[in-house]
N, C-alpha and C positions, 0 to 999 in steps of 0.2 A: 662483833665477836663476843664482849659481853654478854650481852642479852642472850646470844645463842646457846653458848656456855651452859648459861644460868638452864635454857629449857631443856639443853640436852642431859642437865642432872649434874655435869662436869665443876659445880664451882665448889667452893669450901669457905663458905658465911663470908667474912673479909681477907682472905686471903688468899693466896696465889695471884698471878699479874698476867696482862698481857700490855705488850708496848709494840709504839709503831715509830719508826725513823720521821719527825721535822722534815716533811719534802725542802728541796732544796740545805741541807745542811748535813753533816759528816758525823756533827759527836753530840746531839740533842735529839732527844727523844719524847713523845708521849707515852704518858703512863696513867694510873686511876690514882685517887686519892685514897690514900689509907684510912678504912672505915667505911669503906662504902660497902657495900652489900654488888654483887654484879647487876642487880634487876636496877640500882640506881642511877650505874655509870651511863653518861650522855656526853656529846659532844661539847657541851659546852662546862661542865664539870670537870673535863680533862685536865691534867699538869703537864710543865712541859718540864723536864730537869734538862743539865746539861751533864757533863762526861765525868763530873763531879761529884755527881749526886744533889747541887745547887739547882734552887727551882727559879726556875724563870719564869715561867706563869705559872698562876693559881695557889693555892695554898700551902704551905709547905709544911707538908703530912704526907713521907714520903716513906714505905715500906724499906727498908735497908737491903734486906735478903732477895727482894724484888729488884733494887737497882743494882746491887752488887752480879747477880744473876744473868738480866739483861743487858747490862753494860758491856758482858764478856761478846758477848754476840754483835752487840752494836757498832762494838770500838773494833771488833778485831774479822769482823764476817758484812762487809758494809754492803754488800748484794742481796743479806737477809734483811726486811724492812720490816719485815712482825714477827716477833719473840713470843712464843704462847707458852709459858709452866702452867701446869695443873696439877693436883690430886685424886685424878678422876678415882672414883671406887673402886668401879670395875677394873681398875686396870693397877693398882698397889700392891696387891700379892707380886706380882708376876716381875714387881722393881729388885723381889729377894731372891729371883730366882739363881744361885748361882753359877750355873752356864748359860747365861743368856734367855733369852727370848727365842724357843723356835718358830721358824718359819714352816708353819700346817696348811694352810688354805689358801686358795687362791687372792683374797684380799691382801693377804701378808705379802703375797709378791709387790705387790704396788712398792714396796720400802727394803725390797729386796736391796740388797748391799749400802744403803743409805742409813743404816741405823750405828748409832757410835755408845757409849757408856764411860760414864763419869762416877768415881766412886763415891760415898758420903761422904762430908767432911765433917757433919753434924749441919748446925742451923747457918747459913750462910753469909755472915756477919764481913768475913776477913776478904778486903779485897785481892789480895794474892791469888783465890782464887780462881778469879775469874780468868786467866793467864793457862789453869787447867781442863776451863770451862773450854773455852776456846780454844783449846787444841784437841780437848775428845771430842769435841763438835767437827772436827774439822770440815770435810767437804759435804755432811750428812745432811739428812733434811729432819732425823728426829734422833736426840739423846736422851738415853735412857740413864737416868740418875738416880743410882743404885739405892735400894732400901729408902724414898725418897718421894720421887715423881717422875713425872717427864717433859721435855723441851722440845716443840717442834718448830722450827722457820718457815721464812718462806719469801718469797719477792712478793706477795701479793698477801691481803689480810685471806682471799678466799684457799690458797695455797698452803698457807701454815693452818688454819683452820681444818682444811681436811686432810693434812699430815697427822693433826693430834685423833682426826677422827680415825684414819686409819690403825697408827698406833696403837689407841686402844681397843680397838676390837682383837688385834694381833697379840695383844697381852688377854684379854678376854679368854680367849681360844684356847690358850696356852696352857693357863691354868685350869678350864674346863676339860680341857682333853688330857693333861699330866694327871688329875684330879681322877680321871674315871678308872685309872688303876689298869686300862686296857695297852693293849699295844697298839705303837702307833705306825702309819706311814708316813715316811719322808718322802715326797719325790729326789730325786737327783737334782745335783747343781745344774747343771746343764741347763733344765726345764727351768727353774728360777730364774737362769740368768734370761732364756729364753723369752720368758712371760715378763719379766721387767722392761724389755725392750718394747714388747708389744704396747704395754700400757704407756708407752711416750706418747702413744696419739689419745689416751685416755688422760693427761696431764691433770693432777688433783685442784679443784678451783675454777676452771672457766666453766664448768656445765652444774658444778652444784651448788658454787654462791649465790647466781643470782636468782635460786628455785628459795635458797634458805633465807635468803631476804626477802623475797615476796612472804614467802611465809609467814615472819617475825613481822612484816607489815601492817599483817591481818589479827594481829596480839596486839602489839604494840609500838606505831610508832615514834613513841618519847625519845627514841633513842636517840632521834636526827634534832633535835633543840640546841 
């Protein structure tokens, strides 16, 4: 998820996180070490903190706004096992937008009624938080964090990866088409609710993980050390 991150333009020098739930355990998680660039992160470079923010393996250089962030998700949504924030570019305007994010194209249906939004608080220090993180998340599969960034989940790394892929193309859109000063169409709820059901048999992750790891294989596989 790193590495891919990194080639799809999505990262931001050493910052933003992505973490995976400890198989086998409730309230420990993996996360990257602070300072690393994303092209760096490998498996064996990982930390594992616990519910604390206390690291249990690896070095303890642990982003704060990172665990405070993930923690909300970890501790309180334990069927999501990858937590992805990012800043992508392309997709930051569209975090100020203030009525939402519309739904324009047919990719946006994929997150049709799954999208939730969490206000700024500013930089993410105060664990209290996380208490509001996890409730505008609540049954969603990506939050939009206002003036900010965005959060997507997921049971699987390849599931929350093409949650945030979808996302921002859906903020992409948003502001491309608000931007062109034209009128726009909306279809009807109806057809959204419609076409979200359809893509259940298109479920984000089992058909494009394993095309994006082949991929990243053929760059680099440092990742797996």
């Amino acid at each position: 998820m790193f590495r891919l991150t990194h080639m799809m333009g999505w990262d931001d020098t050493v910052w933003n996180h992505i973490t995976a739930r400890t198989p086998g355990t409730d309230h420990t998680f993996f996360m990257h070490e602070f300072g690393l660039v994303y092209e760096e992160v490998k498996a064996s470079n990982l930390i594992k903190v616990d519910e604390n923010g206390k690291v249990l393996e690896g070095p303890e250089n642990v982003n704060t706004a990172g665990f405070i962030i993930h923690s909300a998700v970890h501790l309180n949504h334990p069927k999501n096992k990858f937590v992805f924030h990012a800043h992508p570019p392309k997709a930051l305007a569209a975090t100020s937008l203030k009525d939402g994010i519309p739904y324009l194209v047919q990719d946006s249906a994929m997150l049709y009624g799954k999208v939730g939004y969490h206000d700024w608080e500013g930089v993410s220090v105060d664990k209290d938080e996380r208490f509001r993180i996890a409730e505008n998340l609540g049954e969603n599969k990506v939050l939009i964090m206002r003036n900010h960034g965005l959060l997507t989940v997921g049971e699987t790394a390849g599931e929350s990866f093409m949650n945030m892929y979808y996302a921002i193309r859906m903020c992409e859109v948003a502001v491309q088409a608000q931007g062109s000063g034209l009128k726009l169409k909306t279809p009807e709820k109806s057809l959204w609710q419609k076409t979200v059901k359809a893509y259940d048999a298109f479920a984000p992750g089992p058909n494009e993980w394993p095309a994006l790891l082949r991929r990243y294989d053929t760059i680099d596989p440092s990742y797996k050390e």
